[in-house]
VOSERO-482593 format. One record per residue: residue number from 1; residue in one letter; x negated, y, z negated of N, C-alpha, C, O, CB in turn. Coordinates in pm, whole numbers. Glycine has a CB too. Layout:
ROMAR   k r     nx     ny     nz    cax    cay    caz     cx     cy     cz     ox     oy     oz    cbx    cby    cbz
ROMAR NUM A      X      Y      Z      X      Y      Z      X      Y      Z      X      Y      Z      X      Y      Z
...
This chain:
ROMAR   k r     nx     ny     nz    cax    cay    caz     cx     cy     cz     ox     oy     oz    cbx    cby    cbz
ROMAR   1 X  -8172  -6034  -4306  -8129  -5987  -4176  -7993  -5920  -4183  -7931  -5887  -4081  -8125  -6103  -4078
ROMAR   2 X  -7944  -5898  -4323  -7815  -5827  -4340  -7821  -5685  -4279  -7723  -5627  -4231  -7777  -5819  -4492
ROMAR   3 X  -7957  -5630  -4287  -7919  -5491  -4193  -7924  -5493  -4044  -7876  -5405  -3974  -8016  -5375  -4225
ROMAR   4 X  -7984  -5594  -4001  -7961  -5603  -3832  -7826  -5609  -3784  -7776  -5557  -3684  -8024  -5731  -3768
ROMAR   5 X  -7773  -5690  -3883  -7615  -5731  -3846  -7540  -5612  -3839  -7494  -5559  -3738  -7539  -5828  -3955
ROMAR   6 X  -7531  -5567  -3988  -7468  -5455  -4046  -7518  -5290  -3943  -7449  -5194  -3908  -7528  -5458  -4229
ROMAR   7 X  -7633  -5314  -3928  -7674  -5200  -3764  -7575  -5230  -3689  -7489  -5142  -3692  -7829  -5232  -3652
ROMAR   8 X  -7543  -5346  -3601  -7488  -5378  -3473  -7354  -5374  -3549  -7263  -5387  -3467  -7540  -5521  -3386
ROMAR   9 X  -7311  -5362  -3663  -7158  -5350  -3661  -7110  -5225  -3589  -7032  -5211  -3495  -7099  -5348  -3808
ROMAR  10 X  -7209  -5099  -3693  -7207  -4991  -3690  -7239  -4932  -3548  -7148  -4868  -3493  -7278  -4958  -3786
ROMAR  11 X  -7351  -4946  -3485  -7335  -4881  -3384  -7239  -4948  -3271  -7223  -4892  -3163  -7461  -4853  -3345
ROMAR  12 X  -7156  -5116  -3313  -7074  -5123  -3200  -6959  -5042  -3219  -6865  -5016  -3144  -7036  -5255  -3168
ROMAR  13 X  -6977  -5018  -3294  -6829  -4923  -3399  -6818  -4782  -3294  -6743  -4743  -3205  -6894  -4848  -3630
ROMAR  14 X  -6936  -4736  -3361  -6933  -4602  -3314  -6959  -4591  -3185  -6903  -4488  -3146  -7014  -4522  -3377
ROMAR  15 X  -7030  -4659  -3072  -6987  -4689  -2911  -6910  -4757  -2875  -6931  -4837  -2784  -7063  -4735  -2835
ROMAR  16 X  -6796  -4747  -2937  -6635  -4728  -2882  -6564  -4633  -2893  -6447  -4624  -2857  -6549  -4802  -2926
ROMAR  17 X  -6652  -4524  -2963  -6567  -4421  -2983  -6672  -4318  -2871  -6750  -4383  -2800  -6541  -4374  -3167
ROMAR  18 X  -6673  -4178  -2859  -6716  -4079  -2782  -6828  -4104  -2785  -6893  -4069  -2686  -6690  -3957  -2808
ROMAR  19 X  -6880  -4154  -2863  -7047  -4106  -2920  -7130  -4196  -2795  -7069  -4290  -2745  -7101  -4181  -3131
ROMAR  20 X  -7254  -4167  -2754  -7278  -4234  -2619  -7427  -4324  -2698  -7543  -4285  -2684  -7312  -4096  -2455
ROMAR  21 X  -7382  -4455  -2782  -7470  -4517  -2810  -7443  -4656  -2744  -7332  -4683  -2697  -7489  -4507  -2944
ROMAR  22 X  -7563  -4756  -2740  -7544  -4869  -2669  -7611  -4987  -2747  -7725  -5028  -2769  -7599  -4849  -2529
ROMAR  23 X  -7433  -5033  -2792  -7447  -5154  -2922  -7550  -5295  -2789  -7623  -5390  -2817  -7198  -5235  -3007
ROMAR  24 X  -7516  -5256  -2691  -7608  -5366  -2594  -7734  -5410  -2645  -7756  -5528  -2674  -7650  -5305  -2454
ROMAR  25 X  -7838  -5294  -2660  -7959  -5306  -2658  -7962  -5385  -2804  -7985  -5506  -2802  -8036  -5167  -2633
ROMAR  26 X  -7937  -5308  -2946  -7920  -5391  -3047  -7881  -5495  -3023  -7984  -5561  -3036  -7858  -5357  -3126
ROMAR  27 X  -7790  -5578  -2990  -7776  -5689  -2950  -7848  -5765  -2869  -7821  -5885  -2860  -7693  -5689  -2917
ROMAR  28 X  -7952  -5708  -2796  -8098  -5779  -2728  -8173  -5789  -2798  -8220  -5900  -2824  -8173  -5725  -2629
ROMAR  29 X  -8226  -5646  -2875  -8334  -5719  -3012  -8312  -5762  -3084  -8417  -5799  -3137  -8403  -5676  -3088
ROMAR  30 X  -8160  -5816  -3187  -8131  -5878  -3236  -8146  -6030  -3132  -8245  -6089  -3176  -8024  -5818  -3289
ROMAR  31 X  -8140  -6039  -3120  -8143  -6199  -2996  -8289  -6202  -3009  -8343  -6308  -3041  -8080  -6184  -2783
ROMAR  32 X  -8347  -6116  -2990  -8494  -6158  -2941  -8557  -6218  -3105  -8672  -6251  -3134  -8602  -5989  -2860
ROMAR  33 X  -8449  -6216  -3180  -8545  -6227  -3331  -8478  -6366  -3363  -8489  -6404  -3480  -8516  -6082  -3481
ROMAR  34 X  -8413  -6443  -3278  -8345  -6553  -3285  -8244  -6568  -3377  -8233  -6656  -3462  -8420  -6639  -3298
ROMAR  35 X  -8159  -6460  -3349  -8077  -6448  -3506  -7942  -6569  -3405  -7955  -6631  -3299  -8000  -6203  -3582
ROMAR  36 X  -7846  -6558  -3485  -7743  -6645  -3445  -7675  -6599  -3352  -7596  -6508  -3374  -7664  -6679  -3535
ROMAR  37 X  -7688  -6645  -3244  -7598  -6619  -3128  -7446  -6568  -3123  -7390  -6469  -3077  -7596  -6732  -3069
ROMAR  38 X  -7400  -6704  -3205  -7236  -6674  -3228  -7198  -6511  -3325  -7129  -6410  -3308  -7169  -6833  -3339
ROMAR  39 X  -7279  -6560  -3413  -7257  -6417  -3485  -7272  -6304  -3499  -7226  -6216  -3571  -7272  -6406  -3545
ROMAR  40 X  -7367  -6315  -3393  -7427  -6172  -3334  -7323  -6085  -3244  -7314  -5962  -3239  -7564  -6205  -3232
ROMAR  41 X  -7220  -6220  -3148  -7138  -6209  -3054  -7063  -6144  -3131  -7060  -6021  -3118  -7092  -6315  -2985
ROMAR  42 X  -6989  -6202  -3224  -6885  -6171  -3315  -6878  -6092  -3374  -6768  -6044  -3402  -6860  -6230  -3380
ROMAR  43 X  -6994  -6041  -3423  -7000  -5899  -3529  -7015  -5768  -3411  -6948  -5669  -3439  -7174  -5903  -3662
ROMAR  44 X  -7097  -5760  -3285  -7073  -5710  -3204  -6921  -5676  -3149  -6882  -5560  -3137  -7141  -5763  -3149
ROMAR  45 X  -6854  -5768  -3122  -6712  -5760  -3096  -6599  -5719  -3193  -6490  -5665  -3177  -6681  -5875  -3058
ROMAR  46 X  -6653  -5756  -3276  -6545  -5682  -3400  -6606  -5579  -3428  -6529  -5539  -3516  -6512  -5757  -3545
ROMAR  47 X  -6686  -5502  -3423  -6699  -5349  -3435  -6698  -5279  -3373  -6674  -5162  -3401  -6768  -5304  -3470
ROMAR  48 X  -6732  -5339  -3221  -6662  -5192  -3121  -6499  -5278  -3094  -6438  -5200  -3020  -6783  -5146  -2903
ROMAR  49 X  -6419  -5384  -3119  -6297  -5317  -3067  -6225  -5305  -3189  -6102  -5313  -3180  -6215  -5394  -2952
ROMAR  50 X  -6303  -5279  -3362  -6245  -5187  -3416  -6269  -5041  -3398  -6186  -4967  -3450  -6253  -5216  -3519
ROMAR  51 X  -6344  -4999  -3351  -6351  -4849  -3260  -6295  -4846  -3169  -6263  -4735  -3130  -6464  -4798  -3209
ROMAR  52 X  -6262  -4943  -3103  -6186  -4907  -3046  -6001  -4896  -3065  -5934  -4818  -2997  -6235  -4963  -2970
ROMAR  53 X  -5947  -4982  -3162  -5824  -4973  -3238  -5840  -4794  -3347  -5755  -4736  -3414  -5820  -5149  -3351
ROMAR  54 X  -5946  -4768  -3326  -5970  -4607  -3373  -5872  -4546  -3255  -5754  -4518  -3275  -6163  -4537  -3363
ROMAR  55 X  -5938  -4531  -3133  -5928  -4453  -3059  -5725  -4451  -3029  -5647  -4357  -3041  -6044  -4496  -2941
ROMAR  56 X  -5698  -4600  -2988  -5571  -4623  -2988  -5510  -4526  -3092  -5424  -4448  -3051  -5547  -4765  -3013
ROMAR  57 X  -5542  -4524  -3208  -5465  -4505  -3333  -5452  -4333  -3287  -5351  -4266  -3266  -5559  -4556  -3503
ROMAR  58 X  -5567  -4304  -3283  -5616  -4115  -3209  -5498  -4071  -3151  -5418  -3984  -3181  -5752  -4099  -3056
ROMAR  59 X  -5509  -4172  -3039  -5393  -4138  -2947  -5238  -4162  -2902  -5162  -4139  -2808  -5432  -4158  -2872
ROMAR  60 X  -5241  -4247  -3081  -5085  -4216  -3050  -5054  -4110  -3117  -4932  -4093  -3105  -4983  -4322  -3088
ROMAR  61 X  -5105  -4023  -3185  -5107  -3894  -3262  -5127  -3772  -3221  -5088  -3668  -3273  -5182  -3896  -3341
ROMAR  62 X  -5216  -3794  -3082  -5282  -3703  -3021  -5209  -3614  -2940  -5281  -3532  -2883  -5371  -3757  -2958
ROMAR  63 X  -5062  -3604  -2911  -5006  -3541  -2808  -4924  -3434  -2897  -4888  -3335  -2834  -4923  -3641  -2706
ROMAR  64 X  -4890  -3440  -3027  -4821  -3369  -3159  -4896  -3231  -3136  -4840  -3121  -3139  -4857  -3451  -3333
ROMAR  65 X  -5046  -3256  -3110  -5148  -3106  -3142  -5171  -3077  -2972  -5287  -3070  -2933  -5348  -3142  -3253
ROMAR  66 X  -5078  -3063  -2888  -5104  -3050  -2765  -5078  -2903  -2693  -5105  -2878  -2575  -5033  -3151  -2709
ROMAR  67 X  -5022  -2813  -2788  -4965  -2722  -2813  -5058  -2593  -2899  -5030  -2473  -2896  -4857  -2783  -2873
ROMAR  68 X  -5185  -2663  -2979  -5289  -2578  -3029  -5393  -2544  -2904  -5420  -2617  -2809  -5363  -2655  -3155
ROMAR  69 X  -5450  -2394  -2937  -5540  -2358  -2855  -5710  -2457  -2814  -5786  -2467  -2718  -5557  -2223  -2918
ROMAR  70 X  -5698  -2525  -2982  -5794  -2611  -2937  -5802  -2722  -2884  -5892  -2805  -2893  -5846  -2628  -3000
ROMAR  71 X  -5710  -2725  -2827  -5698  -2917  -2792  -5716  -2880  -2645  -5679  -2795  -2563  -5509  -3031  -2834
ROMAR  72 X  -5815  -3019  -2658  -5923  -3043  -2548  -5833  -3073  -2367  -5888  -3032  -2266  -6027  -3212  -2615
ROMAR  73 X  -5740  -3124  -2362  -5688  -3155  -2238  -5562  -3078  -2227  -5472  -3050  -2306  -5668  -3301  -2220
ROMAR  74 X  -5588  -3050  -2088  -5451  -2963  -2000  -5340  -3030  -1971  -5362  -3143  -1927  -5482  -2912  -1856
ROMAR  75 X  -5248  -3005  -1979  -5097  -3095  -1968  -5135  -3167  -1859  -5118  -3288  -1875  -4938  -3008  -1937
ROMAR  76 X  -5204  -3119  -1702  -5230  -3172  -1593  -5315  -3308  -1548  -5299  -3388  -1456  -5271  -3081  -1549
ROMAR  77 X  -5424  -3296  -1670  -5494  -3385  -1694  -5455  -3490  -1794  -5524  -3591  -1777  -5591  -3334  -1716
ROMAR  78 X  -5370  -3501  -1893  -5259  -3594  -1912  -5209  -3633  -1797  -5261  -3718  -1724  -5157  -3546  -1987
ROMAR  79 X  -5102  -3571  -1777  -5019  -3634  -1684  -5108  -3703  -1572  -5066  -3819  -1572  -4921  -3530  -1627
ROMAR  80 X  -5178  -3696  -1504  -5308  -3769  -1445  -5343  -3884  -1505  -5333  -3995  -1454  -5429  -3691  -1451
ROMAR  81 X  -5383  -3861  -1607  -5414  -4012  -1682  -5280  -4050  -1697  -5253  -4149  -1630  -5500  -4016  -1842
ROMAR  82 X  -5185  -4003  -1763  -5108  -4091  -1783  -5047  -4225  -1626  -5009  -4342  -1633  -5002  -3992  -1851
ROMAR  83 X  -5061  -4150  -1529  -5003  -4171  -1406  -5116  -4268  -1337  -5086  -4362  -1264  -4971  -4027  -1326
ROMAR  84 X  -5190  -4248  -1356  -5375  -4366  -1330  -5318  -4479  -1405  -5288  -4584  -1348  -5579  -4299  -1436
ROMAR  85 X  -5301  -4456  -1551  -5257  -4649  -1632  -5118  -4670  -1610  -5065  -4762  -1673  -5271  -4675  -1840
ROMAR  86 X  -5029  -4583  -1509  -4874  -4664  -1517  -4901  -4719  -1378  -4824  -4794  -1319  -4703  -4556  -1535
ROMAR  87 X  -5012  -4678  -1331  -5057  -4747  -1162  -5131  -4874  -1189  -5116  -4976  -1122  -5179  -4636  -1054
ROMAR  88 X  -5207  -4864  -1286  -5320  -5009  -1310  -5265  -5081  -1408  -5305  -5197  -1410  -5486  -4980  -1366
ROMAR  89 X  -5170  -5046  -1508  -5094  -5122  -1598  -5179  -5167  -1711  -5293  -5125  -1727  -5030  -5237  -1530
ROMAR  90 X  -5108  -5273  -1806  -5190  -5289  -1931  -5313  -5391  -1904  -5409  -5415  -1978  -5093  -5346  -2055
ROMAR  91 X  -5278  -5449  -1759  -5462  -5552  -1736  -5563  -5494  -1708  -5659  -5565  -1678  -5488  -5657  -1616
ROMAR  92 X  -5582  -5318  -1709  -5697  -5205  -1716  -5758  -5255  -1843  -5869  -5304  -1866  -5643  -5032  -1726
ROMAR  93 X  -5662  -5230  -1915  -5710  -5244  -2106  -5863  -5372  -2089  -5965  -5359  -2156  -5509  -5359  -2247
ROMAR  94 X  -5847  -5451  -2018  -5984  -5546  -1991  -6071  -5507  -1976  -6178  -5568  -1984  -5999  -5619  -1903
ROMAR  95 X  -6052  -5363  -1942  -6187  -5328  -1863  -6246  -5207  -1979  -6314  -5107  -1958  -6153  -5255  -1672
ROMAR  96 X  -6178  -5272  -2131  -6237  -5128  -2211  -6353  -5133  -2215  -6398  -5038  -2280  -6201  -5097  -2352
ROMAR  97 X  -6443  -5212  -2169  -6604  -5206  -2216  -6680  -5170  -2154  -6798  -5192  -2180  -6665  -5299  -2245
ROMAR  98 X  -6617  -5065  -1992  -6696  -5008  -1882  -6736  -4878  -1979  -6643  -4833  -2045  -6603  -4977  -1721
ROMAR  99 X  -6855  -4819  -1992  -6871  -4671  -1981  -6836  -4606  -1938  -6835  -4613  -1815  -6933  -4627  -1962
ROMAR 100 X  -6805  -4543  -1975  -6734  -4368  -1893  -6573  -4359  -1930  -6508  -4281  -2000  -6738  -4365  -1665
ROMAR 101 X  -6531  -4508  -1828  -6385  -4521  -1863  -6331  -4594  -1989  -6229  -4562  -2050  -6326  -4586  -1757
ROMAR 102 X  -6397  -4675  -2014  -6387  -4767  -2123  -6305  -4701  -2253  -6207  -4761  -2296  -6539  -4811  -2163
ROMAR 103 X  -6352  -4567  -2316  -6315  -4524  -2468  -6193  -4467  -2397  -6084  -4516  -2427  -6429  -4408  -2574
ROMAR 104 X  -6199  -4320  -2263  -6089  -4283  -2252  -5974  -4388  -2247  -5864  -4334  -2258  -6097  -4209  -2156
ROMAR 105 X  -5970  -4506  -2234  -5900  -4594  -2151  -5799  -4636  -2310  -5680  -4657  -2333  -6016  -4735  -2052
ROMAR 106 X  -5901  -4633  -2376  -5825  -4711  -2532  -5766  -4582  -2620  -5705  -4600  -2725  -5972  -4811  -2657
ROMAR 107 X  -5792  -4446  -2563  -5735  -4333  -2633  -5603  -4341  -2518  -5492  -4338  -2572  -5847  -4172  -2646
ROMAR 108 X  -5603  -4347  -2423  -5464  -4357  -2334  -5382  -4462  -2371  -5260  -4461  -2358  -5486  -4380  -2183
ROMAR 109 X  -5453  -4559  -2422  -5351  -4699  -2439  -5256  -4608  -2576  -5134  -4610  -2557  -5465  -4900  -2507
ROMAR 110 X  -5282  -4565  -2649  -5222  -4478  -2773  -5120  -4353  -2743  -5027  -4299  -2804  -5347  -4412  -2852
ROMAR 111 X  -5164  -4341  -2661  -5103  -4184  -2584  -4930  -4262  -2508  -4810  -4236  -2526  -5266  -4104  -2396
ROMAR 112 X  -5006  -4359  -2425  -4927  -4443  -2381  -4821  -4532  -2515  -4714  -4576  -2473  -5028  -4532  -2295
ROMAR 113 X  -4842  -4546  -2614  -4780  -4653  -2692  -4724  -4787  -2645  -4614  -4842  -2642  -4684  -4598  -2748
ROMAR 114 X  -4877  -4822  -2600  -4911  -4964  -2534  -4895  -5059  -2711  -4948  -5034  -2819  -5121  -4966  -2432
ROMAR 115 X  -4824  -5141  -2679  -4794  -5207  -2840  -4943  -5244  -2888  -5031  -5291  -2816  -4681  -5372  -2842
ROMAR 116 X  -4950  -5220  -2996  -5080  -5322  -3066  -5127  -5439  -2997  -5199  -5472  -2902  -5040  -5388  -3202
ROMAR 117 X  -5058  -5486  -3085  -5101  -5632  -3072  -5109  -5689  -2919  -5158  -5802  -2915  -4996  -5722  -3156
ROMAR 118 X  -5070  -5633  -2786  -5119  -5627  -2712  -5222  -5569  -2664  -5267  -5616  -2559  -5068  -5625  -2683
ROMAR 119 X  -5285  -5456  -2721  -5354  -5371  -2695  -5503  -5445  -2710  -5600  -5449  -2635  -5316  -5254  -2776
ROMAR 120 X  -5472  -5517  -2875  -5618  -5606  -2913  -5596  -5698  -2896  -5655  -5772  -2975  -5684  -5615  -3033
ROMAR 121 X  -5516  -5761  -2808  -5584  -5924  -2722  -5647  -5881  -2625  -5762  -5924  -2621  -5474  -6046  -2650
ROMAR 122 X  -5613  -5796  -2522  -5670  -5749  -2400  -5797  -5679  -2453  -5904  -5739  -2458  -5569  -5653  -2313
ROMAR 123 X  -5783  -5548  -2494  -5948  -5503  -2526  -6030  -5606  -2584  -6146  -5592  -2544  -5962  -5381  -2634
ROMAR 124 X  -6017  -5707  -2663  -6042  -5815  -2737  -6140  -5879  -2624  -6262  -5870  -2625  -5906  -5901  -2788
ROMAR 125 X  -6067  -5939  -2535  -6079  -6037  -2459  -6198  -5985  -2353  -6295  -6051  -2315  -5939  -6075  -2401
ROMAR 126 X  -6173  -5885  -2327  -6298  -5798  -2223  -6402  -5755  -2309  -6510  -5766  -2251  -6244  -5647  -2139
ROMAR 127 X  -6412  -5714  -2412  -6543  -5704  -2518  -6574  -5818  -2556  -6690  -5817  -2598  -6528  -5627  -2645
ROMAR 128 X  -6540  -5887  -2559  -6577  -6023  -2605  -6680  -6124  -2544  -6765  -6200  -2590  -6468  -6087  -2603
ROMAR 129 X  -6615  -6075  -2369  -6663  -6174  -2258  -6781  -6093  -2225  -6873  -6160  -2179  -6555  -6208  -2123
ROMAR 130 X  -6804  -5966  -2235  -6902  -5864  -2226  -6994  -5906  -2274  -7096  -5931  -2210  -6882  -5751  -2272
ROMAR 131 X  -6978  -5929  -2435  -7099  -5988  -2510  -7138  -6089  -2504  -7251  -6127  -2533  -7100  -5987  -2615
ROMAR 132 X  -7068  -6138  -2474  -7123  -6345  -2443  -7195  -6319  -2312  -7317  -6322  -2303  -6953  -6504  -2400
ROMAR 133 X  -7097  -6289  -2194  -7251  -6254  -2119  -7428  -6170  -2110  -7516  -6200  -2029  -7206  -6209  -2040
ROMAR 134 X  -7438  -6081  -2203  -7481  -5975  -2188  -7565  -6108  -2334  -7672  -6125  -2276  -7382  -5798  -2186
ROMAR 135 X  -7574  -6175  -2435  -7633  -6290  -2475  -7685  -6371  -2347  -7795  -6365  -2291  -7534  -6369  -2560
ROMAR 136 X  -7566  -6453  -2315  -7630  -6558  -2188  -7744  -6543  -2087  -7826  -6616  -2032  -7532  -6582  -2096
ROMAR 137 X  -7697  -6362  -2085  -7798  -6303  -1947  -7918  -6305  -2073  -8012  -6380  -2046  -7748  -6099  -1842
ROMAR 138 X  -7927  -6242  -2189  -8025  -6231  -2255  -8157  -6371  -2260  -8279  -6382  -2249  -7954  -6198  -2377
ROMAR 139 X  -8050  -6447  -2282  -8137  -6600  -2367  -8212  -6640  -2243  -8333  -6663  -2234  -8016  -6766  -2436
ROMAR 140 X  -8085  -6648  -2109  -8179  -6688  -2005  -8291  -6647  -1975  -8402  -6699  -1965  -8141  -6681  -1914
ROMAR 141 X  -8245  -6538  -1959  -8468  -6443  -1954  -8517  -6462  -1995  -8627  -6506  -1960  -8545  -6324  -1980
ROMAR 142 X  -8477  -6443  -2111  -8605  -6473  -2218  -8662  -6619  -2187  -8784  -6639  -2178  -8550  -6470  -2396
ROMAR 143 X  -8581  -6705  -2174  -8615  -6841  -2139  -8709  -6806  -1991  -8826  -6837  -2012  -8459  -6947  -2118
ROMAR 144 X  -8692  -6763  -1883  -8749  -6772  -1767  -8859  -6693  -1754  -8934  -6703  -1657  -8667  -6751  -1676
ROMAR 145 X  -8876  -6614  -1843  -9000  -6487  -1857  -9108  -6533  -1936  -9204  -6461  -1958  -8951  -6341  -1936
């Protein structure tokens, strides 16, 4: 079962970053095959919020190339984001595991030079609780179905 695991590292990895995959579902058919709960949680969680310590890393770098024709955001739309997380502060960072907002949220924490090690208790703590529920909701069904 080393590649089920090693799947759900990878795609939690890479849905923390842009890419629009959903380490969720792997983590349901992994469950449905009775693999280990805890570790399923855990390997899930440590690979998207090391994608997500990607994105952080992105963006504390990301404002140097702000000045090339190719870079993707307008000074206006910075300053926007930036002005959205000095309004919601660093207890947003909880909420890295929403879609949509979730990845921009951990490329701003970088932009921002929100410290580390604060950065991954909070994203930590909201991916974490994500997956334990998103198990719990799992097992129960399965149990009631």
């Amino acid at each position: 079962m080393l590649t089920g695991y090693l799947a759900l590292f990878v795609i939690a990895f890479l849905a923390a970053t842009v890419l629009p995959l959903s380490s969720e579902l792997v983590l349901i058919a992994l469950l449905q095959e009775r693999e280990s709960v805890v570790l399923l949680v855990l390997i899930a969680t440590a690979g998207n919020v090391l994608g997500s310590c990607v994105n952080w890393w992105l963006g504390k770098f990301i404002l140097q190339y702000q000045h090339k024709r190719w870079f993707y955001f307008s000074h206006s739309q910075i300053s926007k984001a930036q002005a959205g997380f000095n309004r919601y502060g660093l207890w947003s960072l909880l909420l890295a595991w929403v879609p949509i907002i979730g990845d921009p949220l951990t490329l701003l924490a970088g932009v921002m030079r929100v410290r580390f090690p604060v950065f991954l208790l909070l994203v930590t703590i909201g991916k974490l609780l994500r997956y334990i529920f998103i198990a719990y909701a799992t097992l129960y069904l399965v149990q009631v179905i």
